[in-house]
N, C-alpha and C positions, 0 to 999 in steps of 0.2 A: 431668386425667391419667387415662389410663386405667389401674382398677385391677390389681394384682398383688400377691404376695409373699407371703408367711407372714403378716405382720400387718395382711393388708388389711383393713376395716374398724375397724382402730383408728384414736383419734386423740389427739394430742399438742399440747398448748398450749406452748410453746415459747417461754420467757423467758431464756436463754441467751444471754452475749454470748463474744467471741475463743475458744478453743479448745476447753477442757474440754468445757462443755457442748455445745453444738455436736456436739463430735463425737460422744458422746451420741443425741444426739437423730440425727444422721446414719448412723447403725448403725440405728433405727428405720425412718426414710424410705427407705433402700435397701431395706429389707425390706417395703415396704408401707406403713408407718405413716403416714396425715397428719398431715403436721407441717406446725403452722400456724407460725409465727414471727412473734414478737411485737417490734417494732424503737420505736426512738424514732426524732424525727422527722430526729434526724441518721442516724441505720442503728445498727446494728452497729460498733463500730470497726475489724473487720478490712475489712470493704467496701473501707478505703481506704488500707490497712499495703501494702500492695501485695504482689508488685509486678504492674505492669501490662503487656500486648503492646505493645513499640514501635508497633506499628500499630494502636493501639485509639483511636478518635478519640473517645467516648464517656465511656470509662472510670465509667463504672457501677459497677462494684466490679470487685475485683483478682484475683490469683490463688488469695492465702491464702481469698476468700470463696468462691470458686468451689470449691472444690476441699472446705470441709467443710459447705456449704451447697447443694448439688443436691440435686434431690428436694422442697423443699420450699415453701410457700409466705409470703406476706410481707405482715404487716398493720400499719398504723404506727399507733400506739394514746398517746398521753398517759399514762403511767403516774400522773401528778404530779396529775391532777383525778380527783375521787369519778367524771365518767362515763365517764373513760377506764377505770380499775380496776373500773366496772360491767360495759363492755364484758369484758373477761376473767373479770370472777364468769358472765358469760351464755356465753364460751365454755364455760366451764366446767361447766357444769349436763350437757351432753351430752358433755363429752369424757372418755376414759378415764384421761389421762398429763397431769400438769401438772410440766414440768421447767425448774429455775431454779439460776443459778450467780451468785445475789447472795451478798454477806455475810450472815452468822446475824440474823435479828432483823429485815430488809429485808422480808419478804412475809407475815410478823406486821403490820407498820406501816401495809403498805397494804392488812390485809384480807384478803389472799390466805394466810393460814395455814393447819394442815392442817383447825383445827376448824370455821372458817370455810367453807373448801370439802367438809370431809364433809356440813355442813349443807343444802348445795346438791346435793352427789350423795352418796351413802353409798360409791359402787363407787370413787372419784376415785382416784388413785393420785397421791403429791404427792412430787417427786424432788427434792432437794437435792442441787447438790454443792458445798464450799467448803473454804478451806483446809487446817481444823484441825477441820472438824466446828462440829455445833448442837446436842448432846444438850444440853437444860436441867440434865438429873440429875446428869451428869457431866458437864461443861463443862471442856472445853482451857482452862487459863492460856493459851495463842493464840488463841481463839476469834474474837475480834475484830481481829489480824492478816490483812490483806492477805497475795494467793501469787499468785504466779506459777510458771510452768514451772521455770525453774531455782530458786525457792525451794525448793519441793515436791522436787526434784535432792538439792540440798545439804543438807535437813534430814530425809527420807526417809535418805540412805543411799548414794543412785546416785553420785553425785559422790564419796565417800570411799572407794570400791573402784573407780575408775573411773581411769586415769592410768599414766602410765610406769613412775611411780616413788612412793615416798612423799610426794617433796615437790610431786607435780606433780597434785594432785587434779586431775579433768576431768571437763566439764559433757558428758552424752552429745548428740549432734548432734539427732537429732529430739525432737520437745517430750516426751519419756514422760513429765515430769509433769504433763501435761494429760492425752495422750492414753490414756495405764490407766487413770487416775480414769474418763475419759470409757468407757470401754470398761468399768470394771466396774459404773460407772452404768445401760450399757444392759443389762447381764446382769439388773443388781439389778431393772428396771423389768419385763424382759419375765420374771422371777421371780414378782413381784408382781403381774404382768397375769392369768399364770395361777392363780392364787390366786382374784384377785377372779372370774375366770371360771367357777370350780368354786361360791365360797361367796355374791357377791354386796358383799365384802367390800373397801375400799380401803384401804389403809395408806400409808406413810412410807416412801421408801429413803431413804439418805442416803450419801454418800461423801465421806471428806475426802481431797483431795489427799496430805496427808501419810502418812495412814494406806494408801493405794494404792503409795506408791512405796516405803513398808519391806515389804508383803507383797511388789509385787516384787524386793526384795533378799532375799527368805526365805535362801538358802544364808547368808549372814553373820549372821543368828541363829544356826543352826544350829552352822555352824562355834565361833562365842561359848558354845555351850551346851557342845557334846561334844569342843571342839579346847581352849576357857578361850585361845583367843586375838581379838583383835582386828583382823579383815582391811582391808586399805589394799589403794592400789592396785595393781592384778595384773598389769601390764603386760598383754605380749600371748600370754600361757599362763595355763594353767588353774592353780588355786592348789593342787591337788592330785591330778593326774591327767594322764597324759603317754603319749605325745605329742597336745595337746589345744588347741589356738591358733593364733596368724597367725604365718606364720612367712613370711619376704623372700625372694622368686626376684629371679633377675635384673631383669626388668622393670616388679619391682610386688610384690604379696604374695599369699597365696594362704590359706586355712583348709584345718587337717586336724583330725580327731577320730579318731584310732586310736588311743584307749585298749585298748577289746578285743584281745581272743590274736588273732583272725581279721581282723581289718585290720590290725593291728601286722606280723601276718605276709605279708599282702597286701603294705604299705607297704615291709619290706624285702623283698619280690622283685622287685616293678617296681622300685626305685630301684638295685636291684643290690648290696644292703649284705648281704649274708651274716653280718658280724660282727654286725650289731645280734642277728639272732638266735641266734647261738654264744655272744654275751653272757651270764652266770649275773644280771647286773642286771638284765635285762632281761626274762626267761624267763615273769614274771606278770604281771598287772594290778598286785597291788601291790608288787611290785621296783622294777616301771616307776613305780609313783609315789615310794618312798624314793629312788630313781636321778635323777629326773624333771630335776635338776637338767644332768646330765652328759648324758640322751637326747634335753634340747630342745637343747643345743648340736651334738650330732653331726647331729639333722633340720636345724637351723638352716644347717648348714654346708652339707648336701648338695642342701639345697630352693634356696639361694643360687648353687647352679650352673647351673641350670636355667632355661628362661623359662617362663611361665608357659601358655603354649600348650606346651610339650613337657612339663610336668605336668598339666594336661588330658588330654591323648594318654594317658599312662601310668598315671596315677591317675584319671579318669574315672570314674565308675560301677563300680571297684573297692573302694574306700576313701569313707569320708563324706569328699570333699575339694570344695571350692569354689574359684575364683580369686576375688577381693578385686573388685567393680565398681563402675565410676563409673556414674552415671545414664545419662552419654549408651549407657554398654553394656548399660545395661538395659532400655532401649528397644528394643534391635534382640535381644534375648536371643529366641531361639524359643520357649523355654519361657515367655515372657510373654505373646506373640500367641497361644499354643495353649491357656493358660488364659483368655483374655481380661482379664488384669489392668488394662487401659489401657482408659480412657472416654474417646469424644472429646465434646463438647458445647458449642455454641455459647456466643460468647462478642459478647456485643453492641458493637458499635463496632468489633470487627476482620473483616478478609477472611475471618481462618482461624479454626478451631475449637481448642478448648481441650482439652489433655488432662492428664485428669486420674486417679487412681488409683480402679478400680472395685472394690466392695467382693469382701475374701476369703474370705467367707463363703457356702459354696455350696449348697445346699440340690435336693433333686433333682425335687423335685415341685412346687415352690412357688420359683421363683427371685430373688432380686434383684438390683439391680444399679442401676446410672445411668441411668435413663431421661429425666431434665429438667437443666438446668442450672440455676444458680440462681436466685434469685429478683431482679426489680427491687425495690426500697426502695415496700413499701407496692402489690405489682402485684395483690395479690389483695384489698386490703383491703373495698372494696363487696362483692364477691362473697363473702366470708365474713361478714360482718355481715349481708347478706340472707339466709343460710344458717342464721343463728339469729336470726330474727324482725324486725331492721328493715329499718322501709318507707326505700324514697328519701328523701322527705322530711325524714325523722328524720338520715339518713346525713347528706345536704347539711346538717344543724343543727349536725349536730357536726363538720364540714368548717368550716365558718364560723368556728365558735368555738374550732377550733385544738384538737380533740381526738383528729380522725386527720386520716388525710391517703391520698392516691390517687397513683399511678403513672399520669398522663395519656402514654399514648404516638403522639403526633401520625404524630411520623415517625422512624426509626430514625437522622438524622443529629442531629436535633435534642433527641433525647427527653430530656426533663431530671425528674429526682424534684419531684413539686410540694411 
């Protein structure tokens, strides 16, 4: 690959399986990072959650891998034998980021801990993310609990202010509790990076799922602290702040946020409401919010006449207002193609290319973005192994003995993981 980005010359040992990490370590490699990724001999298990292109005759891996896996590369390594775990302590001697989303106590057992690896490099930087956390000092009564997304959901926070109603808690659509963990993993790593850059120096991050997904609920602390109440779920309005939510047009749904005097007053001139602002309930910010009750039912009423293209027209670019989109309208949205949000990138086994979501993060000197699609199962594994000191020979010994393994690609109809 040729280099780029902010974090060109870093690199990243990548023990990461399904989302969290991953995406993690995907926030790096869009930025520069080599990221080596480290698979067992079966992949990663998203490779094959799918789902897959009806026309993919190949099926190599699927869309969920494609999509947080570009960028990087792919070594298929035996964690389970002393030379497969050698191999990773030798990555390790020259790489800067060693990031893993095993259970607590998992990369202690195979050697790969942090004292282990500062022995080997002092600068290492050793990234944990897991459910509930690995402090030894402090240790979670969950520590050793399994998580998942919606786990991390519903014991986080996000689920119990998330729903119609009280009784209808709701698991939010995209994985957020992978995806923050993962995302303030890579905050926490390229925090850390610079650190050891200035002193020479590696440490620890660490991120528990859980603890990711109440900082993103922070407002419901808050609220518990200075309201002494317990928030549930908030329907489709803001819990304290009006007019502030999704509110039904005719044809779909739309978001506004005219809490402020100057959109509030924006909001009833285009909709032609005079009364909302003759209203004495309504007259402030905070009227509007003691009132909020009685001014989402009268926007409710008026947003509901409308379609949502003739609220575009009139609220556009006046008011913070949005219409509600499905994916296929956000594909065609202009403001997509103009940022270049969409990555296309080959997808082996189909006619067409894949597209997938390019990173939002923009940088103006130093870019990143999607440049590779993902990795075959094991495509780079010789070539990284020769890159920290073994000969063929040795590679082909541990080929034999079932300790990695190689991406042979004869021919693109045929090409199978060996």
């Amino acid at each position: 690959m040729t280099p780029f980005g902010a974090l060109q010359g870093v690199t990243v040992v990548d023990l990461t399986r399904m989302l969290s990490g991953p995406y993690a370590t995907m926030m790096l490699a869009d930025h520069g990072a080599r990221v080596i990724k480290v698979e067992t001999f079966a992949g990663d298990t998203t490779r094959t959650l799918g789902p897959y292109m009806a026309d993919d005759e190949l099926k190599l891996f699927c869309g969920y891998f494609q999509s947080v896996n570009r960028n990087k590369e792919s070594i298929v390594v035996d964690l389970h034998s002393a030379a497969g775990r050698k191999i990773v302590q030798d990555l390790c001697r020259t790489a800067d980021v060693v990031v893993n989303n095993f259970r607590p106590g998992v990369m202690q057992a195979m050697g790969l801990g942090f004292a282990e690896l500062k022995a080997l490099n002092p600068r290492i930087i050793l990234a944990n993310l897991s459910g509930f956390g690995d402090d030894p000092e402090n240790p979670s009564p969950y520590r050793d609990w399994p998580a998942y997304d919606v786990v991390a959901q519903a014991m986080g926070g996000v689920i119990g202010i998330t729903g119609p109603d009280k009784d209808t808690p709701t698991k939010v659509g995209p994985g957020v509790g992978d995806i923050f963990p993962g995302a303030l993993l890579a905050f926490g790593i390229v925090s850390a990076l610079l650190h050891a850059f200035r002193t020479g120096e590696g440490q620890e991050v660490e991120v528990a799922m859980y603890d990711a997904v109440v900082a993103l609920c922070e407002r419901a602390v808050y609220q518990h602290t200075f309201q002494g109440v317990v928030p549930g779920p908030e329907g489709q309005v803001h819990p304290f702040v009006s007019p502030f939510g999704i509110f039904r047009a005719a044809d779909g749904a739309v978001a506004l946020a005219c809490q402020e005097n100057n959109y509030f007053r924006e909001l009833a001139t285009a909709l032609e409401e005079p009364g909302w602002l003759a209203d004495a309930r309504f007259a402030t910010k905070q009227s509007r919010s003691a009132h909020r009750v009685a001014l989402n039912a009268l926007v409710s009423a008026r947003i509901a006449r409308s379609t949502k293209a003739e609220l575009t027209k009139l609220l556009g670019g006046r008011v913070a207002y949005g219409a509600v989109q499905t994916v296929d309208e956000i594909v065609r949205d202009p403001h997509v193609a103009a940022r270049g949000l969409l990555a296309e990138v080959e997808q082996p086994g189909a006619p067409r290319k894949a597209r997938i979501v390019n990173t939002p993060v923009r940088l103006s000197k130093t870019p990143g973005g999607v440049h590779r699609r993902a990795p075959y199962l094991g495509e780079q594994t010789e070539a990284v192994l020769t890159a920290v000191g073994y000969a063929a020979p040795a590679i082909d010994e541990l080929r034999r003995d079932g300790v990695v393994a190689s991406f042979e690609e004869a021919d693109d109809r045929d090409a199978q993981p060996v």
